[in-house]
C-alpha positions in Angstrom: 122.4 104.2 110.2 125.0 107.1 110.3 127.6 105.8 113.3 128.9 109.4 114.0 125.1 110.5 114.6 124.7 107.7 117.0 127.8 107.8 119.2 127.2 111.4 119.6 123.9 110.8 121.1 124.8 108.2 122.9 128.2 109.9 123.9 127.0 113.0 124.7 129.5 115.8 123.9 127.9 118.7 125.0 126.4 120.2 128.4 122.7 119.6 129.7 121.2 122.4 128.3 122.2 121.7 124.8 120.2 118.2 125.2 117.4 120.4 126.2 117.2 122.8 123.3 118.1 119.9 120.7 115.3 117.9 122.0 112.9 121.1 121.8 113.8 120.9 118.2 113.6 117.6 117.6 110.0 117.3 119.0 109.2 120.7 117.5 110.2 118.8 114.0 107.9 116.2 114.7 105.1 118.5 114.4 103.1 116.3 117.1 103.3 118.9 120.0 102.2 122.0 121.6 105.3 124.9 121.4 107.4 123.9 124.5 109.6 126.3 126.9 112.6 125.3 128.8 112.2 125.3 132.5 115.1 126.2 134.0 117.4 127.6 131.2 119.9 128.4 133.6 119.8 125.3 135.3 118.7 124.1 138.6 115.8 122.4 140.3 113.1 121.6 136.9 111.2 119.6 139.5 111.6 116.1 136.8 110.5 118.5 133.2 113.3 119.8 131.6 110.6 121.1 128.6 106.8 122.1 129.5 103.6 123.2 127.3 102.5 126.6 128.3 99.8 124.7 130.3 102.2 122.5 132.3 99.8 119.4 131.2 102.3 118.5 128.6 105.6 117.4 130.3 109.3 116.3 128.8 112.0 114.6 130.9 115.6 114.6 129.1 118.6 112.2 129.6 121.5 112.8 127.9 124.4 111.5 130.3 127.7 113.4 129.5 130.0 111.2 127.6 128.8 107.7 129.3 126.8 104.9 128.3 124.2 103.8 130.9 122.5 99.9 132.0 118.6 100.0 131.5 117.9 100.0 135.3 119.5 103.3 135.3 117.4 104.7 132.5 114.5 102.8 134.2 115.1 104.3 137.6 115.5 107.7 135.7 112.5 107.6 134.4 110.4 106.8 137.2 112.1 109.8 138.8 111.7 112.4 135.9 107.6 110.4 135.6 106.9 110.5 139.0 107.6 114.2 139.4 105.6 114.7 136.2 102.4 113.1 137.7 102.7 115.1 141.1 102.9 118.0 138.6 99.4 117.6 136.6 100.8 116.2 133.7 98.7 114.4 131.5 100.7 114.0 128.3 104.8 112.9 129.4 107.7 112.8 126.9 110.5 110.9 127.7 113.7 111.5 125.8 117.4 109.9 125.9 120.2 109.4 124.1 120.9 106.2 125.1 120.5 103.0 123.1 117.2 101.0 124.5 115.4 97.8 123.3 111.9 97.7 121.6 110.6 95.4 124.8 112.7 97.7 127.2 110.7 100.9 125.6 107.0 99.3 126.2 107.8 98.2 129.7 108.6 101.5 130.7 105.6 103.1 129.0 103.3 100.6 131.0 105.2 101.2 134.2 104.0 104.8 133.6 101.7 106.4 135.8 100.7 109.2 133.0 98.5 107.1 130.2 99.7 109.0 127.1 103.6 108.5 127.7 105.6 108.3 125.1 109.8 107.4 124.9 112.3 107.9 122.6 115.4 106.9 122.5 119.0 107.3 120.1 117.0 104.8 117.2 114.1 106.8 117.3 116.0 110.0 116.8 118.1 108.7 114.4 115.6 107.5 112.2 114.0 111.3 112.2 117.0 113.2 112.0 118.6 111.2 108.8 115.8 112.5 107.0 116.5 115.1 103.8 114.7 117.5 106.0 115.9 117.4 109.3 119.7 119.0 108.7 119.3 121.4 111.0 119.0 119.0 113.2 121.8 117.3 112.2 123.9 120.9 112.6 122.6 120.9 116.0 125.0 117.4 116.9 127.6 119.1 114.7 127.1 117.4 111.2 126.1 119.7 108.6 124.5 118.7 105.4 127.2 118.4 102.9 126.7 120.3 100.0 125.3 117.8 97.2 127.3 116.4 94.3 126.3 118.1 90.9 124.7 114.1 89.9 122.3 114.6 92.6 121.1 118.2 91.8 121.2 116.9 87.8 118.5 113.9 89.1 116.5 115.8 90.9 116.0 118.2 88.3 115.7 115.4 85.8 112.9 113.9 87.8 111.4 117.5 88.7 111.1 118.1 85.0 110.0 114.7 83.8 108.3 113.3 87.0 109.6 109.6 86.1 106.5 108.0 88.3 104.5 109.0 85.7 106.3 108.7 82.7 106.3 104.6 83.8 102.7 104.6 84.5 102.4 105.7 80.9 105.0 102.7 79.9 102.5 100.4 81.5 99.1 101.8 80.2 100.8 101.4 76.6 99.7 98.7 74.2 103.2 98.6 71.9 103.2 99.2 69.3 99.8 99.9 68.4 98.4 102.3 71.1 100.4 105.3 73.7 98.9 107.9 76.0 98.7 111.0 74.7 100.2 112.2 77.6 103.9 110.9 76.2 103.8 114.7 74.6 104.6 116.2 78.0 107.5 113.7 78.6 109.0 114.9 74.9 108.5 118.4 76.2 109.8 118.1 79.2 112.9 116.7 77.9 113.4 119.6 75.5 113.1 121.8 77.9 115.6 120.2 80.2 118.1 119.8 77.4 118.3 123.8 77.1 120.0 124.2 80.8 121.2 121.0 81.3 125.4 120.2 81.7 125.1 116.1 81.3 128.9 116.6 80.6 129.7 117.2 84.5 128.3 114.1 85.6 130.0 111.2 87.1 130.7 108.4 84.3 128.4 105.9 86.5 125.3 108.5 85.4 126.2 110.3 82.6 126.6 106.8 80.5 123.2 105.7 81.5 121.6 109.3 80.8 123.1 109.8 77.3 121.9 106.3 76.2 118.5 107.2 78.1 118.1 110.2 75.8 119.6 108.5 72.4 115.9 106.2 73.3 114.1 109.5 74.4 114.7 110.3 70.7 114.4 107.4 68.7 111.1 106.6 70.2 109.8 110.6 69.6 110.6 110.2 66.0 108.7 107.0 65.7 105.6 108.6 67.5 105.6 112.0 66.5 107.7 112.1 63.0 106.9 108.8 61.1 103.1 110.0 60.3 102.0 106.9 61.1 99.6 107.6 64.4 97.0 109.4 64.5 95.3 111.3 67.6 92.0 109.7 69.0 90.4 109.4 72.5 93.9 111.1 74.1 95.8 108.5 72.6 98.3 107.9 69.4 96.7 104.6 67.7 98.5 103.4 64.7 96.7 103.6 61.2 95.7 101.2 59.0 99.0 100.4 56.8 99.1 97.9 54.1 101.3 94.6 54.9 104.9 94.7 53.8 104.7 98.1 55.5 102.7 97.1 58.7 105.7 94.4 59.1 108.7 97.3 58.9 106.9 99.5 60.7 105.6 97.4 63.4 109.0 95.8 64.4 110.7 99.2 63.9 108.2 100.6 66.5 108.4 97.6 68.8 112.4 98.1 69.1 112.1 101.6 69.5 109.5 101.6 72.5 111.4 98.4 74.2 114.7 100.3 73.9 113.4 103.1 75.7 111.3 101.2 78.1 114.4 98.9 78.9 117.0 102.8 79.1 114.4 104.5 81.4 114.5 101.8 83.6 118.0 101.7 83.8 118.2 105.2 84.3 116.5 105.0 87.2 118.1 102.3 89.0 121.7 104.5 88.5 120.0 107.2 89.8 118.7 104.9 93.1 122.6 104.0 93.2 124.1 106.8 92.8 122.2 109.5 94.2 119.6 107.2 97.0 117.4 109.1 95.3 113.7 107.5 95.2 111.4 107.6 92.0 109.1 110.9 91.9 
């Protein structure tokens, strides 16, 4: 959990009406809402909804004290306040937002103390957990933290894994029977390494990836040769099956295979787990 995210929510820096449009944001993020308009932009009496639906049925209360951490029964009483005024108003859907920190059990009791049946609270964990997302740095802007721009090892992974879609390339690592049978499909992999290799700069990575890639790639290779090169598979039913060789042959060729597909196997595997180090980027 990012601590500077948190004790800005919880601290809040900024005036009222910043809590209001950030929380507009957030909820418009969500993509669970109707579009919601501030009530009193310029401030004074909101009647207990800082945000409505065009409607009024759809009601948000926000609490964002200035720079001060509050107990529960002052959230608690706060929200019977900001709910009750909701329910006088027609609401049948109420929001209640805060930036202060509040227990799971703490969180259900105030829902069921709610006069309004679909209520719904959220407080700094739930916000965090939305906002820390790859997607949501404009929300993150909004508390003052913009996305930093991301190191060249991340952009080289998630082109790697754009290009090669790594998922799949270990589904076809599993559906193989070594060294006798491969998916067809390993063709696409080959390509798609080619076709990285033209615009690729593996030399500006960070030791902790490049090692792992170039060793990666070294198997990438050694295993294409064997496959494509040795003229020993042939194509049937979408898949390379090895042809009938003759014994002292089989025996070279089959532990030369073996080596070759386990090598690769064993490098793509730790390619990915650098990547999931590195970058906290997960498989696609």
């Amino acid at each position: 959990m990012d601590e500077g995210l948190l004790s800005t929510l919880r601290m809040w820096p900024f005036q009222s009406g910043k809590s209001e449009a950030f929380v507009n944001a957030f909820l418009s993020y969500l993509d669970e809402y109707p579009p919601l308009e501030n009530v009193a932009p310029l401030g004074g009496k909101d009647g207990g909804r800082d945000l409505q639906s065009a409607d009024g049925r759809f009601r948000v209360a926000c609490y964002f004290p200035i720079k001060e951490y509050k107990p529960y029964t002052e959230i608690k009483n706060k929200f019977i306040s900001d709910m009750n005024k909701a329910k006088e108003g027609g609401a049948e859907n109420f929001i209640f937002v805060t930036g202060q920190a509040l227990q799971l059990a703490e969180k259900e009791e105030l829902e069921k103390l709610s006069l309004i049946p679909k209520t719904t609270v959220y407080c700094c964990y739930d916000i965090i957990t939305h906002i820390s997302k790859p997607d949501a740095g404009f929300l993150r802007a909004e508390l003052g933290f913009a996305s930093k721009t991301p190191s060249y090892d991340e952009t080289f992974s998630r082109d790697l894994y754009s290009a090669i879609e790594f998922k799949n390339l270990i589904f076809l690592i599993n559906e193989s029977i070594p060294p006798k049978i491969f998916p067809y499909r390993f063709i696409h992999i080959f390509d798609g390494v080619s076709q990285l290799y033209i615009t690729a700069q593996p030399r500006l990575l960070s030791d902790k990836l490049r090692e792992p890639y170039d060793r990666w790639l070294k198997s990438v290779a050694k295993f294409e040769e064997i496959l494509l090169h040795s003229d020993k598979y042939d194509y049937k039913a979408d898949q390379f099956v090895m042809r009938q060789l003759k014994a002292d042959e089989y025996r070279d060729f089959y532990q030369a295979a073996s080596e070759a597909f386990s090598e690769f196997t064993e490098r793509t595997l730790d390619l990915a787990r650098a990547i999931e180090d590195q970058c906290h980027l997960p498989l696609s």
